[in-house]
C-alpha positions in Angstrom: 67.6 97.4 88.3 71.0 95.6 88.3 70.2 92.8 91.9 72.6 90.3 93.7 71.3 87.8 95.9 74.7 85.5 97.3 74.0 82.5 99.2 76.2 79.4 100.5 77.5 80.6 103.5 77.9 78.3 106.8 80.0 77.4 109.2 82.6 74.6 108.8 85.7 73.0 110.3 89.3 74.3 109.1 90.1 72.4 106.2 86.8 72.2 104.6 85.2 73.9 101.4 82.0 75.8 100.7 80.9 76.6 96.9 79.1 80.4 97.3 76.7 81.3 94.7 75.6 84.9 93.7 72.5 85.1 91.3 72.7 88.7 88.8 69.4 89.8 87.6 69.6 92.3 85.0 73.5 92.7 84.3 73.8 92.8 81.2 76.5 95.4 80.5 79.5 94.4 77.7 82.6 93.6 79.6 82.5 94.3 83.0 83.4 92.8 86.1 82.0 90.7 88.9 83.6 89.7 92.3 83.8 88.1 95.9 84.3 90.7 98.7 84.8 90.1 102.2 84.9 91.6 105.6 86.0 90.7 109.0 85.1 92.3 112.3 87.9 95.3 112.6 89.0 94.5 109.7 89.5 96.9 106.7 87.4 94.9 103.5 89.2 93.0 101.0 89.0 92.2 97.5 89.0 88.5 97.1 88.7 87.3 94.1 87.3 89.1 90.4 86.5 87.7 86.9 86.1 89.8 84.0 83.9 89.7 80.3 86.8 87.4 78.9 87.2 85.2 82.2 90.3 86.0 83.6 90.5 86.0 86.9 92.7 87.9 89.7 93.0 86.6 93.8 94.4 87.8 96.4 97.7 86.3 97.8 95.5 85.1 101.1 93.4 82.6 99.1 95.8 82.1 95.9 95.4 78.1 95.1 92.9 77.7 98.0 89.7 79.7 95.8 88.3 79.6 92.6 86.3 82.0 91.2 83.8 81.0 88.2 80.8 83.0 86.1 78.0 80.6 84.3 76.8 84.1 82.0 74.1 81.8 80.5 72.3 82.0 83.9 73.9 85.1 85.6 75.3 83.3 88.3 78.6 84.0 89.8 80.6 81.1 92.2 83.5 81.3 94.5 84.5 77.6 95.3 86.8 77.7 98.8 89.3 74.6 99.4 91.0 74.7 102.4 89.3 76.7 104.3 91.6 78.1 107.3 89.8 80.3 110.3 91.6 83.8 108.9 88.7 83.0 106.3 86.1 83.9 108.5 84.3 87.0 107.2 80.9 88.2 105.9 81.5 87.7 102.2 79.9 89.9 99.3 79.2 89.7 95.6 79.7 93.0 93.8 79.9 94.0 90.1 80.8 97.4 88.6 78.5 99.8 86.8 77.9 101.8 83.8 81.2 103.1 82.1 80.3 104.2 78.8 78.0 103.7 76.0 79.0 103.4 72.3 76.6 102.2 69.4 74.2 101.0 71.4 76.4 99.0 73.4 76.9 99.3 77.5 80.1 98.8 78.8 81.0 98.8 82.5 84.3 98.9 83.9 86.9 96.6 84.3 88.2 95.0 87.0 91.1 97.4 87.0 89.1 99.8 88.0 89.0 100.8 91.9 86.8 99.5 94.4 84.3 102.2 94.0 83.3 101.9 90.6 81.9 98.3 92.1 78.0 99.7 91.9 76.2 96.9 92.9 76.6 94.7 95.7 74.4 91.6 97.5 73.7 91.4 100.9 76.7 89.3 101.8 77.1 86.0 103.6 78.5 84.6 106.5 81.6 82.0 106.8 82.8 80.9 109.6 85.9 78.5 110.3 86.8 77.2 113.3 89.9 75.6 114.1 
């Protein structure tokens, strides 16, 4: 039931920014985490950025003080904004969030963002950026 739709993508000069915007319908496990992905041509795909049920927040060294990642919960709707946008950037970029851990008294929980890549259950479509130099 759980669906991600991103959007926000483009292409823009090296230097510039670009908000992305992922919309969750229907996550509405305890805890949890949510996240930007992304994927370059012969690339292996990296984790870029996660938040979890408290708000912290984890980046990778790449994009460290260039990205922000943000979660409005009231409306399910996840943002990555990117500063500084260099071309290395480039890369079909994907929301993800993880699934179903456990259930105690009534309560959902799905895993944290500890947890490895797999336990990311759903993912949108993605979205393109492109830099150029």
């Amino acid at each position: 039931q759980v669906q991600l739709v991103e959007s926000g993508g483009g292409s823009v000069q090296a230097g510039g920014s670009l908000r992305l915007s992922c919309v969750a319908s229907e996550y509405t496990y305890s805890g949890g985490c949510m996240g930007w992905f992304r994927q370059a041509p012969g690339k292996e795909r990296e984790r870029v950025a996660t938040i979890d049920g408290d708000g912290s927040t984890t980046y990778a060294d790449p994009v460290k003080g260039r990205f922000t990642i943000s979660q409005d919960n009231t409306k399910s709707i996840l943002y990555l904004q990117m500063n500084s946008l260099k071309p290395e950037d480039t890369a079909m970029y994907y929301c993800a969030a993880t699934g179903l851990a456990f259930e105690y008294g009534g309560t959902s929980y799905a895993y944290q963002c500890s947890s490895p890549d797999s336990d990311f259950r759903y993912w949108g479509q993605g979205t393109q950026v492109t830099v150029s130099a």
